[in-house]
Backbone as ProteinMPNN parsed JSONL, in Angstrom:
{"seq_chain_A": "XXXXXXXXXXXXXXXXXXXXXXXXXXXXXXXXXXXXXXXXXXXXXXXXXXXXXXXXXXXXXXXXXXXXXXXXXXXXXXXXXXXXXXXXXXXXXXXXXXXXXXXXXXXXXXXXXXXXXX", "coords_chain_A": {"N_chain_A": [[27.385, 7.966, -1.94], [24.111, 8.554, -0.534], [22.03, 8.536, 2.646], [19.256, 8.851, 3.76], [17.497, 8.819, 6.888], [14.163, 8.809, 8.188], [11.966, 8.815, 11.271], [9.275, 7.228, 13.516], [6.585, 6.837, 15.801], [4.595, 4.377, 17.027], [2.127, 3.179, 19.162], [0.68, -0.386, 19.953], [-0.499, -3.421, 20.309], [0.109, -6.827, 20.75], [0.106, -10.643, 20.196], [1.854, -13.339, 20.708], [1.543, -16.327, 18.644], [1.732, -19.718, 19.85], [4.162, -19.463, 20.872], [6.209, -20.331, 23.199], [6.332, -18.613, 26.796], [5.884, -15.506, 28.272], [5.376, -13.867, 26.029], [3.26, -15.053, 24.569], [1.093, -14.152, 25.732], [-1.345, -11.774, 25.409], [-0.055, -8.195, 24.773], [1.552, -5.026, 25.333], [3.076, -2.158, 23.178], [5.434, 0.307, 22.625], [5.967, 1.186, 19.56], [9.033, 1.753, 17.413], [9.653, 3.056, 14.418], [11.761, 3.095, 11.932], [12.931, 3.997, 9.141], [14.486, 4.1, 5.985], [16.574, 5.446, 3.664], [18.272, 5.245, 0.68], [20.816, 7.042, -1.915], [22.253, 8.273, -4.949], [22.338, 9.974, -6.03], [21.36, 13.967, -5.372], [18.617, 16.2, -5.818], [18.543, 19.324, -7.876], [17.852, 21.169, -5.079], [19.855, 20.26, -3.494], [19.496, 18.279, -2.003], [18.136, 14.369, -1.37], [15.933, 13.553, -0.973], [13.033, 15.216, -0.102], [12.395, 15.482, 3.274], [10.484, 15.813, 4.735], [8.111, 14.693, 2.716], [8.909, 11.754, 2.947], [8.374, 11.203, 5.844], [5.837, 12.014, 5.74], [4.611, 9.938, 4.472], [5.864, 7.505, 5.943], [3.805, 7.69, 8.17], [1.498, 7.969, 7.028], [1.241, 4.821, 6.705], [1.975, 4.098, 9.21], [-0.326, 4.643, 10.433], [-2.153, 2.135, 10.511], [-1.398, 0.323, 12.177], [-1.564, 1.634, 14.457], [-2.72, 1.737, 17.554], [-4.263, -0.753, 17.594], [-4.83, -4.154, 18.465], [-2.946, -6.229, 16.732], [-2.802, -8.434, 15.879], [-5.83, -9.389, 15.102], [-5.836, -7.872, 12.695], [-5.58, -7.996, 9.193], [-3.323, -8.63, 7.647], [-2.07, -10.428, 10.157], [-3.428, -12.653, 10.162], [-2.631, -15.209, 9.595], [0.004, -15.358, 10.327], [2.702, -14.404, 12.844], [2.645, -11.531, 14.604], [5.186, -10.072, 14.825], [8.241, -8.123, 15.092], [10.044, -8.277, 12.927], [7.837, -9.663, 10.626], [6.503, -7.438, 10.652], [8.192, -5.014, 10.279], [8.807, -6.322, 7.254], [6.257, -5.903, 5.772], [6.082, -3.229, 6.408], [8.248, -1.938, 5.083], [7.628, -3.559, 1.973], [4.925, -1.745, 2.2], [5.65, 0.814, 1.472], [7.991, 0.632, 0.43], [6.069, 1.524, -2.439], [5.609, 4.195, -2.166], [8.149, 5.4, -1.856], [11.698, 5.279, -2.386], [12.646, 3.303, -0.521], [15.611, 1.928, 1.357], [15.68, 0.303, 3.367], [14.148, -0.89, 6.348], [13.583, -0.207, 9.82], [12.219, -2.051, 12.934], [11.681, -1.19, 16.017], [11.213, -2.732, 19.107], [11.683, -2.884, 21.412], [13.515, -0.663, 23.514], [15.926, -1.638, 23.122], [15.799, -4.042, 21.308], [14.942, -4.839, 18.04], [14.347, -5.136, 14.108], [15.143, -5.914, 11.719], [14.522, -5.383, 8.118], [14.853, -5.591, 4.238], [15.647, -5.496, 0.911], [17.906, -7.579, -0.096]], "CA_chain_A": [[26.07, 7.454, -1.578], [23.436, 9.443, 0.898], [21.665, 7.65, 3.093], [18.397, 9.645, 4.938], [16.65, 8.156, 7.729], [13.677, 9.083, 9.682], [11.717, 7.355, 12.012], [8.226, 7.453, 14.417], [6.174, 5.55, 16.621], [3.035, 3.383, 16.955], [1.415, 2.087, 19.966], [-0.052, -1.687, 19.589], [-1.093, -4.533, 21.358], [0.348, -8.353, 19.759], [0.323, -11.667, 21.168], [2.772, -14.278, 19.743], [0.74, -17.709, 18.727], [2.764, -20.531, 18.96], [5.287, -19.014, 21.685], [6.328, -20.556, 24.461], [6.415, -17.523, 26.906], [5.382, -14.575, 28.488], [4.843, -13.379, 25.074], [2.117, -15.456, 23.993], [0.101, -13.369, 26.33], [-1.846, -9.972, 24.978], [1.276, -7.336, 25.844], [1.756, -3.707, 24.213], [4.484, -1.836, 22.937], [5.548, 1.517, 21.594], [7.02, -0.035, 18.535], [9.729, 3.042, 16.807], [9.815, 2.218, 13.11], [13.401, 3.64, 10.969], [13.017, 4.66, 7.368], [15.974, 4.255, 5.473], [16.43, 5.471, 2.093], [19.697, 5.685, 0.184], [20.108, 7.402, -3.032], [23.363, 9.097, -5.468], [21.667, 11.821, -6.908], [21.074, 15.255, -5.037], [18.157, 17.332, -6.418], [18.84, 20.539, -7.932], [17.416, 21.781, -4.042], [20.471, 19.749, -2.455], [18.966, 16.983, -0.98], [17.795, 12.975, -2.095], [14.35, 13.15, -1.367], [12.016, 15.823, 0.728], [12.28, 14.569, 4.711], [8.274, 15.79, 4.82], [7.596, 13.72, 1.806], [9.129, 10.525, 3.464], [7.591, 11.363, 6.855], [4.702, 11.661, 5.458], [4.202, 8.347, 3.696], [5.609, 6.335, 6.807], [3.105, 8.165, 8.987], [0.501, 7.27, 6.389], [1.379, 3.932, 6.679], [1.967, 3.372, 10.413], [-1.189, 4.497, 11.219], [-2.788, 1.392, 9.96], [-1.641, -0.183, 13.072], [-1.553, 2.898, 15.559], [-3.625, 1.63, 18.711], [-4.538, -1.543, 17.528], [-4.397, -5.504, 18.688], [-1.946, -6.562, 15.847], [-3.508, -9.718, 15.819], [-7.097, -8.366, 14.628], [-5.637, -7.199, 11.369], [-5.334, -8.943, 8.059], [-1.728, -9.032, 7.671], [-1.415, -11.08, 10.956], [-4.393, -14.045, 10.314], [-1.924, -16.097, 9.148], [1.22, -15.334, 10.484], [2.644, -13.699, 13.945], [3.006, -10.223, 14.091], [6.508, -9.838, 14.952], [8.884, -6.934, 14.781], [10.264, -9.004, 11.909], [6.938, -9.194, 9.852], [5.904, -6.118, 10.57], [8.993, -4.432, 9.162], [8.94, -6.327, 6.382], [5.151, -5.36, 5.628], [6.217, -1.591, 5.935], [9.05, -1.739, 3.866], [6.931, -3.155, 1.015], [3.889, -0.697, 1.366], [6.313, 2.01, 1.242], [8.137, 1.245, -1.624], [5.492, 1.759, -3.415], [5.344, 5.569, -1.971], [9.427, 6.222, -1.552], [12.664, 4.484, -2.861], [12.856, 2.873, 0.904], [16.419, 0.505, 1.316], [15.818, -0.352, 4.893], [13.245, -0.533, 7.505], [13.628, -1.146, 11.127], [11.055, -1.877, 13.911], [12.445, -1.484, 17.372], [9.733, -2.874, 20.277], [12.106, -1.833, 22.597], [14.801, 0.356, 23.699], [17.263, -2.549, 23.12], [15.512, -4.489, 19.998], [14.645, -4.058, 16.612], [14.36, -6.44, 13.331], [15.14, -4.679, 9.979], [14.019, -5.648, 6.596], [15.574, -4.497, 3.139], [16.04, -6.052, 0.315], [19.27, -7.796, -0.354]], "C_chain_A": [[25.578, 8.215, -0.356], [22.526, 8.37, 1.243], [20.612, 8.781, 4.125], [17.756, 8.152, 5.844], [16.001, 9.295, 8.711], [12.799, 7.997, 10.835], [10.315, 8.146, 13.355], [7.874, 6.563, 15.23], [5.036, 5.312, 16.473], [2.982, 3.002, 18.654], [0.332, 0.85, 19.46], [0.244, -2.567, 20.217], [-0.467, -6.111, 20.382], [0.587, -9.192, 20.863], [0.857, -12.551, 19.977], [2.264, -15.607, 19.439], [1.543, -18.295, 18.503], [4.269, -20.605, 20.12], [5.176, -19.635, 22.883], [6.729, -19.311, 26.028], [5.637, -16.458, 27.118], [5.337, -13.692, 27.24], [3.547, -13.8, 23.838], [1.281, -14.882, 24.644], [-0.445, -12.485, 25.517], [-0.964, -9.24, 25.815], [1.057, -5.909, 24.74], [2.923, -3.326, 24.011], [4.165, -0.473, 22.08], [6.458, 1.056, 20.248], [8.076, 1.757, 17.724], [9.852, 1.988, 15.565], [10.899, 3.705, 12.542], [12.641, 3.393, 9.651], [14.356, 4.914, 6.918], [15.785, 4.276, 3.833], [17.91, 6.559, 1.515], [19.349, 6.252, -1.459], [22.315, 8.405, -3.728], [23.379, 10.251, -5.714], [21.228, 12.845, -6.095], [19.972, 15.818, -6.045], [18.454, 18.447, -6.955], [18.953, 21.624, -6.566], [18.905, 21.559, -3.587], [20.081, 18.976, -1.809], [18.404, 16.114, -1.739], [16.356, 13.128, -2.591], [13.924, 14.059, 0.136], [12.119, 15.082, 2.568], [10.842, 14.465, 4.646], [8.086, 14.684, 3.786], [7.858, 12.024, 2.56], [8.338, 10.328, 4.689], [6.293, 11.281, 7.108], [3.537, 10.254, 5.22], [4.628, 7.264, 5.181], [4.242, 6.335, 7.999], [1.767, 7.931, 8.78], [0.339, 5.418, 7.02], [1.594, 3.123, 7.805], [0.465, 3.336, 11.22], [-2.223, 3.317, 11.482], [-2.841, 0.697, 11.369], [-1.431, 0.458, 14.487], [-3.154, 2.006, 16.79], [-4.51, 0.279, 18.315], [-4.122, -2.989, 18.083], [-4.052, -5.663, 16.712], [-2.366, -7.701, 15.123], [-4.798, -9.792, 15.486], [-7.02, -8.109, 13.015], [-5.153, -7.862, 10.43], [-4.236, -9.663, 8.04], [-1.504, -10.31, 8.647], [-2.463, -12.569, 11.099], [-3.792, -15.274, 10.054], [-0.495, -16.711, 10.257], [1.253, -13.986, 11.863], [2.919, -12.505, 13.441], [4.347, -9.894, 15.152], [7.226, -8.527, 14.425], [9.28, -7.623, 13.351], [9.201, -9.235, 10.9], [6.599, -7.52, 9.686], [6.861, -4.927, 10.047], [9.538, -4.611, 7.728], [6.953, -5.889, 5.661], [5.05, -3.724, 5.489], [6.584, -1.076, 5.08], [8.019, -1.847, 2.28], [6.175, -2.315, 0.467], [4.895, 0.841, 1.069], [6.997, 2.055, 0.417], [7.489, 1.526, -2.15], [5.109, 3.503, -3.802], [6.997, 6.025, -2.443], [10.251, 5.248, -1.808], [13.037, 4.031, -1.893], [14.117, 1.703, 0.544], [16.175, -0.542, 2.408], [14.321, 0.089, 5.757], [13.402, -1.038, 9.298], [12.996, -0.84, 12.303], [11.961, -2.317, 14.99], [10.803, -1.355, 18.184], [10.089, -2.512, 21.328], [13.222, -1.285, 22.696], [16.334, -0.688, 23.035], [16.902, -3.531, 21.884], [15.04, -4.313, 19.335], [14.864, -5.556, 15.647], [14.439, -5.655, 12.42], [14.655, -5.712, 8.887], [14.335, -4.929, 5.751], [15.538, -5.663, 2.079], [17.495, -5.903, -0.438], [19.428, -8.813, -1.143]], "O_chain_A": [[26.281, 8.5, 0.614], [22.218, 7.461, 0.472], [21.094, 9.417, 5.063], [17.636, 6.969, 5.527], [16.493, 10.126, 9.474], [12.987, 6.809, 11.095], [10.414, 9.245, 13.901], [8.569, 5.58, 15.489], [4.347, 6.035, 15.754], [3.978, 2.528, 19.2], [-0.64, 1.071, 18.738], [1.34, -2.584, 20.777], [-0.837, -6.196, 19.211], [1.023, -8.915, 21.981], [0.522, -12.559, 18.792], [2.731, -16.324, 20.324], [2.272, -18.12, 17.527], [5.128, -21.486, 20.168], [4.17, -19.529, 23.585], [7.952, -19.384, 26.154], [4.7, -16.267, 26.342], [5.234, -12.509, 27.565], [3.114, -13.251, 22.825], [0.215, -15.054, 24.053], [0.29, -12.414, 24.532], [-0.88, -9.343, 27.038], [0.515, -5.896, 23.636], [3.876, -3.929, 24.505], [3.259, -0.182, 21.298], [7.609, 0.62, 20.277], [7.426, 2.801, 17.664], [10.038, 0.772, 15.551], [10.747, 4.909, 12.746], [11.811, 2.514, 9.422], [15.158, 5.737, 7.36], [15.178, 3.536, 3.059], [18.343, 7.695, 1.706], [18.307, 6.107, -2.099], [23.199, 8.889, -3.021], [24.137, 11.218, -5.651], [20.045, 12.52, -5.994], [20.385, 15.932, -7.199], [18.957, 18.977, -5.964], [19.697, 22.604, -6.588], [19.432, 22.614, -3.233], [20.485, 19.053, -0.648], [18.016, 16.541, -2.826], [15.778, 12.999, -3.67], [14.347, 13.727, 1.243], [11.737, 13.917, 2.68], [10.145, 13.456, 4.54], [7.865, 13.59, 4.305], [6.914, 11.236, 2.628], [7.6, 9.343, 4.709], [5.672, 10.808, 8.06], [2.423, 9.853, 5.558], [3.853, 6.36, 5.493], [3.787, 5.334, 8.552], [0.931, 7.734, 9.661], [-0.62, 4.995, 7.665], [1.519, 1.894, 7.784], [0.079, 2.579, 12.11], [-3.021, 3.373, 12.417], [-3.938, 0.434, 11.862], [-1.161, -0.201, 15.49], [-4.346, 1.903, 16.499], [-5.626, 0.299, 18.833], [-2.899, -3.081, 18.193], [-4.753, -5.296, 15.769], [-2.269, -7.85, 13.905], [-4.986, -10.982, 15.737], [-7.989, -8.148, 12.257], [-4.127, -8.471, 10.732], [-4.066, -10.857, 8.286], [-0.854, -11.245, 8.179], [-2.284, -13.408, 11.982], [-4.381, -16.334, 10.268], [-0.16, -17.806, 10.709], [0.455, -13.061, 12.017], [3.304, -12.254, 12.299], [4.152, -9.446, 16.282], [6.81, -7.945, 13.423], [8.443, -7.282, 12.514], [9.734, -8.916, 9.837], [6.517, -6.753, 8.726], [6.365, -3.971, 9.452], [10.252, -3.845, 7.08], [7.159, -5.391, 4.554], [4.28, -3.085, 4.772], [6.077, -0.218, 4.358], [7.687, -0.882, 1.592], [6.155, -1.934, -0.703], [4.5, 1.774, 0.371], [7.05, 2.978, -0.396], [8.067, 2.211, -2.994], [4.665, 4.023, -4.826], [7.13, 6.902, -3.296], [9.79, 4.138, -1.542], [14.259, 4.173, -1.941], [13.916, 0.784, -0.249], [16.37, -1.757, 2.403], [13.677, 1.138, 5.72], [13.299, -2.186, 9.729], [13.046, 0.286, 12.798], [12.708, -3.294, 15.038], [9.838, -0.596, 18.089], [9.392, -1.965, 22.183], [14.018, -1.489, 21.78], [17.436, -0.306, 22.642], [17.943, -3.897, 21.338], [14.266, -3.385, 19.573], [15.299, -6.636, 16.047], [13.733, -4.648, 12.357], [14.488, -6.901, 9.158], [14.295, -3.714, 5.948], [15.388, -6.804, 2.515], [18.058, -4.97, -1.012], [20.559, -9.16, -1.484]]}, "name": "protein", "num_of_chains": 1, "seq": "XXXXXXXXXXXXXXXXXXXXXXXXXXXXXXXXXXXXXXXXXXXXXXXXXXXXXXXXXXXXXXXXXXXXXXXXXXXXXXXXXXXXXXXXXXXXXXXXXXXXXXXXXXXXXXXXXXXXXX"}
């Protein structure tokens, strides 16, 4: 089994509704989002799947919330926008681009929330 991962960043703005906490405030964050995508098969090239091709599609897909309040945007009218939503919200739109197993949003140097289906 191969296992690629890459991984970028976002700047964005979220406030936690509901939180007791200096995080119910308006706060920002460089959020780093992981791409994980496992796979058996090698290409004829030697490799699973293109890095550019994957890079591409998360890069597509982060920009959605690149420099935005978090809280503003569809996804989050309902529900907080949490490292924990918000990596499961990636994961989905990106399966639909790349055989993605894993996703994981780190807000900071020291946490992160993954999403995969298991």
């Amino acid at each position: 089994m191969y296992e690629l991962t890459i991984e970028d960043t976002f700047a964005a703005a979220h406030q936690l509704k509901g939180y007791q906490g200096p995080c119910e405030n308006l706060h920002g964050h460089t959020f780093r989002v992981q791409a994980h995508i496992k796979g058996n098969n090698l290409k004829k090239e030697g490799f699973l799947i293109d890095f550019k091709e994957i890079k591409s599609a998360l890069k597509e897909i982060i920009a959605e919330f690149d420099h935005h309040n978090l809280n503003e945007l569809s996804y989050f009218k309902t529900e907080n926008p949490t490292s924990e939503n918000l990596a499961r919200i990636i994961f989905q739109k990106m399966e639909k681009q790349i055989p993605v197993s894993k996703v994981t949003v780190w807000e900071s140097p020291t946490s992160s929330a993954s999403y995969y289906n298991g």
